[in-house]
matplotlib code that plots the C-alpha trace (Angstrom):
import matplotlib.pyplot as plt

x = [-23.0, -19.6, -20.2, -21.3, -18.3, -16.2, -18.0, -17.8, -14.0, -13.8, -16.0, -14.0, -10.4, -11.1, -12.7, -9.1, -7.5, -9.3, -8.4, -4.9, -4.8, -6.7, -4.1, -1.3, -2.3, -3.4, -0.2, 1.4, -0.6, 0.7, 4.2, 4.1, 2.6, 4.7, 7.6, 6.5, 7.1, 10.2, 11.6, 14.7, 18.5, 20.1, 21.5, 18.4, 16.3, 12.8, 11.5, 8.5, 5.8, 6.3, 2.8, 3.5, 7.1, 5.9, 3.0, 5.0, 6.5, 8.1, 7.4, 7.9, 8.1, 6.5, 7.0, 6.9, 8.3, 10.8, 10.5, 12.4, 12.6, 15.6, 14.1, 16.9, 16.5, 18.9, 19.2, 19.3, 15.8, 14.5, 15.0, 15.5, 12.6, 8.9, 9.1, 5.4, 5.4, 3.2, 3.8, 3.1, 3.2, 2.5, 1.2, 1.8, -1.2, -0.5, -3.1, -1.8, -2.1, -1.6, -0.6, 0.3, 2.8, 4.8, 8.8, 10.3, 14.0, 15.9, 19.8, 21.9, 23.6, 21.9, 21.5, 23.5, 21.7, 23.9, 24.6, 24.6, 24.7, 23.2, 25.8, 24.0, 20.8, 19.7, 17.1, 14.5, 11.7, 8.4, 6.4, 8.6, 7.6, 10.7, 10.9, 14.6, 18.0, 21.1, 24.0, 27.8, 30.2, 28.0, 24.9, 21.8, 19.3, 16.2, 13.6, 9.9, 7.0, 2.8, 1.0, 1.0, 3.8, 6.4, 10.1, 13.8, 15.7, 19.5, 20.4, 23.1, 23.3, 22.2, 20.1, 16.4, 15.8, 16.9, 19.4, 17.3, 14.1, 12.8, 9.4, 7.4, 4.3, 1.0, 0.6, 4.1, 4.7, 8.8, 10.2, 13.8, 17.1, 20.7, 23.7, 26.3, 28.8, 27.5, 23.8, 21.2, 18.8, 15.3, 12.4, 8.4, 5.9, 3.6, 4.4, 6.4, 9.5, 12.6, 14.4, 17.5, 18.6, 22.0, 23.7, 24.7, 21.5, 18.5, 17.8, 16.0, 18.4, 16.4, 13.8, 13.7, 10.6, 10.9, 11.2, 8.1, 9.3, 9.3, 5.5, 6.8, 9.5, 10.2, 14.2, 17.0, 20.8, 24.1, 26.9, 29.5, 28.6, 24.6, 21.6, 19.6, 16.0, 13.1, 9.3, 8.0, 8.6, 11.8, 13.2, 17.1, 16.3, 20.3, 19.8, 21.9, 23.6, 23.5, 19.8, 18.2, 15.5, 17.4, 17.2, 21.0, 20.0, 17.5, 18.7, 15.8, 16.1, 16.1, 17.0, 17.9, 14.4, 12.9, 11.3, 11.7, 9.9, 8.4, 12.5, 11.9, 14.7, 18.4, 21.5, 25.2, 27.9, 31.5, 29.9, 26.8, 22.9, 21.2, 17.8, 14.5, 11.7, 8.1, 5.8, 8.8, 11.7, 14.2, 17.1, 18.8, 22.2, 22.3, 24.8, 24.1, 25.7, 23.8, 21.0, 21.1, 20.4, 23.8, 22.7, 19.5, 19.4, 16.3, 15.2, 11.8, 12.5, 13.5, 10.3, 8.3, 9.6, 9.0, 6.1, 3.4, 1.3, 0.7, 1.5, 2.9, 5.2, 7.7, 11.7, 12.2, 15.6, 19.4, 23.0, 26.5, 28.6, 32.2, 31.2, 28.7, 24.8, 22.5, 18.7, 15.7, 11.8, 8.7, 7.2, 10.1, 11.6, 15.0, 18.1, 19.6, 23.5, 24.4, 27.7, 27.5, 29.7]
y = [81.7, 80.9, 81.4, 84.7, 85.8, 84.7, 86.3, 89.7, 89.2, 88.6, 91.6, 93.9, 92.3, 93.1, 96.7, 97.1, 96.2, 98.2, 101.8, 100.4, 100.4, 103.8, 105.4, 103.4, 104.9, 108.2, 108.7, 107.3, 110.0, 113.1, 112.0, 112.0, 115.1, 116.5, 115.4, 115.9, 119.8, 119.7, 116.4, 114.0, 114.1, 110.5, 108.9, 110.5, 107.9, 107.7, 108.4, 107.0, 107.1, 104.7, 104.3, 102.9, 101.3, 99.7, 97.9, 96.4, 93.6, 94.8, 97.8, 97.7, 100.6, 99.7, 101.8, 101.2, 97.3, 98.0, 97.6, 97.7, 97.4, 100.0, 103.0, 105.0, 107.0, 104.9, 106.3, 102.8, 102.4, 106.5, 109.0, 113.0, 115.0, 113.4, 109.8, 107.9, 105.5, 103.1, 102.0, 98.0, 97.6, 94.3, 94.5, 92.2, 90.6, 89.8, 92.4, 94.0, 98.1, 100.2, 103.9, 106.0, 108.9, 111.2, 111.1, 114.4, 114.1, 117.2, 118.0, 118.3, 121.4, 124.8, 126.0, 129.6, 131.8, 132.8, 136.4, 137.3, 140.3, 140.8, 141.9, 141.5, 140.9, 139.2, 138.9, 136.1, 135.4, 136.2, 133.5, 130.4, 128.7, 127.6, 124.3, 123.4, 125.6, 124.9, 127.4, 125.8, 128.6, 131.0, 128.6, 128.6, 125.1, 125.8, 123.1, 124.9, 123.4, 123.4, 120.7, 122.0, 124.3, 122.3, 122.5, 122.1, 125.3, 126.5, 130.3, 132.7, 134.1, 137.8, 137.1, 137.9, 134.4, 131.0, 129.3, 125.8, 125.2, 121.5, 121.1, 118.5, 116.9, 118.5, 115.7, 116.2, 118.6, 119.4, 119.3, 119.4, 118.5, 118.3, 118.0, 115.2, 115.0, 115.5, 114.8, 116.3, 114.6, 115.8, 114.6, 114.8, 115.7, 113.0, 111.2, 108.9, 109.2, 110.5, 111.6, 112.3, 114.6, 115.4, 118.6, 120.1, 120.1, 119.3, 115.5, 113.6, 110.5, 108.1, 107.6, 105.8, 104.7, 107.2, 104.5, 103.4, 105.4, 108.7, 109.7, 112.4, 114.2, 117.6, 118.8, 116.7, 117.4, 115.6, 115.1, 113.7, 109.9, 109.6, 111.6, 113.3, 113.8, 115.2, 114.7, 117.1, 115.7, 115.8, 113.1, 113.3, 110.2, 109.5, 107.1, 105.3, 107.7, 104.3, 103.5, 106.1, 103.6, 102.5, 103.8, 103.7, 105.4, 107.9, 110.7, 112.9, 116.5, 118.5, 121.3, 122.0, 122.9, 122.4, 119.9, 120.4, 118.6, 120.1, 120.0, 120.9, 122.5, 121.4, 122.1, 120.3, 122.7, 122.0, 119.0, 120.1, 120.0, 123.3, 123.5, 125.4, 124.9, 125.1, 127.8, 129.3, 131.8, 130.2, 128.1, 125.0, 124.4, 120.4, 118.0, 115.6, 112.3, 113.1, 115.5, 118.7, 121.5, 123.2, 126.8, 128.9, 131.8, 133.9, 135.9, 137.1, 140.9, 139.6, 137.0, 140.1, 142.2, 139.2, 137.5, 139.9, 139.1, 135.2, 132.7, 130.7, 133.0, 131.0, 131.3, 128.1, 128.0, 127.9, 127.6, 127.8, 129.4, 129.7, 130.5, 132.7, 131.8, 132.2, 132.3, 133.0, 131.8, 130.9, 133.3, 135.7, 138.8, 138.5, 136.2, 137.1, 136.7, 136.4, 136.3, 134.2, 136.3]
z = [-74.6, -75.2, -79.5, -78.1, -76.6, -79.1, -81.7, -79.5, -79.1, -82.9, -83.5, -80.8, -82.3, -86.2, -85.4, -83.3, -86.2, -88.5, -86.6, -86.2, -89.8, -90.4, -87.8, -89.7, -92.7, -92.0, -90.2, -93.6, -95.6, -93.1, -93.2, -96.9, -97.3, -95.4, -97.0, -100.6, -100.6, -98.7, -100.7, -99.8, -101.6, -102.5, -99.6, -97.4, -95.2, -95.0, -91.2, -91.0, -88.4, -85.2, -85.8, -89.5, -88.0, -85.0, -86.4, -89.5, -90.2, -93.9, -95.7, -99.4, -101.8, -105.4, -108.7, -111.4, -112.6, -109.6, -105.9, -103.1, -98.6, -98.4, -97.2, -98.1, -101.8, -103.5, -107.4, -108.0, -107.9, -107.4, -109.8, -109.5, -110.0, -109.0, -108.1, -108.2, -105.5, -103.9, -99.9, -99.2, -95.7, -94.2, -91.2, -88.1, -88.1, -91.3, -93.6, -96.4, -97.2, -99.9, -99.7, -103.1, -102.6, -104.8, -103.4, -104.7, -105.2, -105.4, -106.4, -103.4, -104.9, -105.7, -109.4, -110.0, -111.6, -114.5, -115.6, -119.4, -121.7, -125.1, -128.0, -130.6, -132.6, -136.1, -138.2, -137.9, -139.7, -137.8, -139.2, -138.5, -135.5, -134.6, -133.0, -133.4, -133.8, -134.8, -135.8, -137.4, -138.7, -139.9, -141.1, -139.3, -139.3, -138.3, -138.1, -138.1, -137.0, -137.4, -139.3, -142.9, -142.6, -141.2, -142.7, -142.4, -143.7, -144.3, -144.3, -143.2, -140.2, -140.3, -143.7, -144.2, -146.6, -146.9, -148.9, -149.0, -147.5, -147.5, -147.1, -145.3, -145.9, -144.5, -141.6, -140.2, -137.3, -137.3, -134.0, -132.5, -134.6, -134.4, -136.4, -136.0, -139.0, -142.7, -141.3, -139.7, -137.4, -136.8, -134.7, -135.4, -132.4, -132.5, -136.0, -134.2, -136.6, -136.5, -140.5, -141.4, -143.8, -145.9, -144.3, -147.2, -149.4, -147.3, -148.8, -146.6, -146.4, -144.3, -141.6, -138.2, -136.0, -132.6, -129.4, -128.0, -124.5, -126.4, -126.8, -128.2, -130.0, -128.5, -128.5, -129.8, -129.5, -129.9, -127.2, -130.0, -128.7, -128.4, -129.7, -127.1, -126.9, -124.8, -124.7, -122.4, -119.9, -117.2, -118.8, -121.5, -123.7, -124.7, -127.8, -130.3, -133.2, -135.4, -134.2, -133.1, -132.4, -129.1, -125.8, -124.5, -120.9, -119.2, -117.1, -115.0, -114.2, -111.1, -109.2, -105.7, -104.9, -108.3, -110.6, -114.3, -116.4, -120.0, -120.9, -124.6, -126.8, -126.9, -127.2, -126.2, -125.4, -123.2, -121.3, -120.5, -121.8, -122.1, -122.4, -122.4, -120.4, -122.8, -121.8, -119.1, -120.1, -118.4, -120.2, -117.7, -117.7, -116.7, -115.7, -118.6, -116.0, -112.9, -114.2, -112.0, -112.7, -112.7, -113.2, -115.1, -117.0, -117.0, -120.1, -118.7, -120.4, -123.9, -123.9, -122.8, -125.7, -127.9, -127.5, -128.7, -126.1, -127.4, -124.9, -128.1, -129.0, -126.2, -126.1, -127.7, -129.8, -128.3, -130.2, -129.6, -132.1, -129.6, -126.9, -127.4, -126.9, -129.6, -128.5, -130.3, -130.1, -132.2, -134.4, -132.8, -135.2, -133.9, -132.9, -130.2, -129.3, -125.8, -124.1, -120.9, -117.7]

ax = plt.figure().add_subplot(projection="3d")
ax.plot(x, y, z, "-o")
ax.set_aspect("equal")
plt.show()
């Protein structure tokens, strides 16, 4: 009899402890929910549940190879923009749960939306799918993508053909590329190198393996100290001038209610990181320390009057020549000047 009972007590204790953790969790799962559309700022605490507080004795949060019992979002360990998480809670009769969430971090500061005007308008060769832009004086560098047609070429400003055109070999798909002294950098989408080229006559100079963090090579610019590179997603790779192979530091993008990630095409200008958005015709203005989105600038009309009806055909290319903007897009007729109010 008394096997019996205990049995029943046993039975009646674990299926207690079984809804307490279903309650626990489910409660969890709400609250996170919840949460994920509105997001959190650094500094913000995590509320959770009494029914997840009460019944815990710790609660970790796991992502990634960090971890950490703060449950405030500390940028030492979160990021801006979508944070993958995974809740450990230990529970006070000592059983362990799991509960994944997505902790959305936004910029405490809204993005301006900034005003512009068109002054003027260049040719631009329709069939170049341009994948990076550059503009010093009055030279254009224009890296042009596709497997097969990919190149590096030098022209002026305003003219119909090139000065140099470099061709690459049929398996390499061109990406982003910058400038920094007598040099130019370039990236490959999924080649997994990086070359570098003399300025003056298109020589390919040298090569470098892309880091093994950078799946792929999208937009590249230079800030006068460290190459910096994007690979679709929200992520500025800032990486060694002298070896481009090194990572020196990540910075993640967001806006005040926004996550941008597909950060493609860049360009460096007076302290701050400008950059397209693949597939979107918007161009960020971003804090290259913190990574917020300091303002946009929408070009919905001129991708309209652009695009020819392919969804391919995307705003894709931004210089600086002063400090005037210079946009343009792949497979686009025209370059576009743009003076920023």
């Amino acid at each position: 009899m008394k096997q019996s009972i205990m049995a029943g007590l046993a039975a009646v204790f674990l299926l207690t402890s079984c809804n307490n953790n279903e309650k626990m969790l489910d409660s969890l799962a709400d609250y996170n929910n919840a949460r994920e559309a509105k997001g959190y700022h650094f500094g913000d605490q995590l509320d959770l549940p009494k029914e997840v507080t009460e019944n815990a004795e710790s609660i970790t949060i796991s992502f990634g190879d960090k971890e950490t019992t703060d449950l405030t979002i500390n940028p030492k360990f979160f990021t801006l923009g979508d944070n993958d998480v995974v809740f450990v809670i230990k529970t006070r009769s000592g059983e362990l749960l799991n509960q994944d969430a997505t902790i959305n971090v936004f910029a405490k500061t809204p993005e301006k939306k900034i005003s512009y005007a068109i002054v003027g308008d260049y040719p631009h060769d329709p069939n170049n799918f341009i994948e990076g832009f550059l503009i010093e004086g009055n030279t254009v560098y224009e890296s042009d993508g596709m497997k097969g047609a990919s190149q590096l070429i030098k022209y002026a400003l305003g003219a119909s053909t090139p000065d140099i055109v470099a061709k690459q070999s049929a398996e390499i798909f061109s990406e982003g590329c910058t400038i920094v002294g007598d040099k130019i950098y370039q990236l490959t989408y999924q080649n997994k190198i990086g070359f570098v080229y003399d300025k003056n006559t298109l020589k390919k100079v040298s090569e470098f393996p892309l880091p093994d963090i950078i799946a792929e090579g999208w937009g590249l610019t230079y800030d006068g100290k460290n190459l910096i590179a994007t690979d679709g997603s929200k992520n500025l790779y800032f990486l060694d001038v002298n070896d481009p192979s090194k990572v020196v530091k990540t910075v993640s993008v967001a806006g005040n209610t926004e996550i941008y990630t597909q950060l493609n095409e860049l360009e460096y200008h007076n302290g701050f990181i400008y950059s397209n958005i693949w597939h979107s015709p918007v161009i960020l203005k971003i804090n290259p320390v913190s990574g917020e989105v300091a303002g946009k600038f929408d070009f919905t009309q001129l991708t309209k009057e652009n695009d020819q009806g392919n969804s391919e055909y995307v705003l894709n290319g931004i210089a600086f020549k002063g400090d005037n903007m210079f946009i343009t897009g792949k497979n686009w007729a025209k370059i576009y000047e743009v003076v920023v109010k």
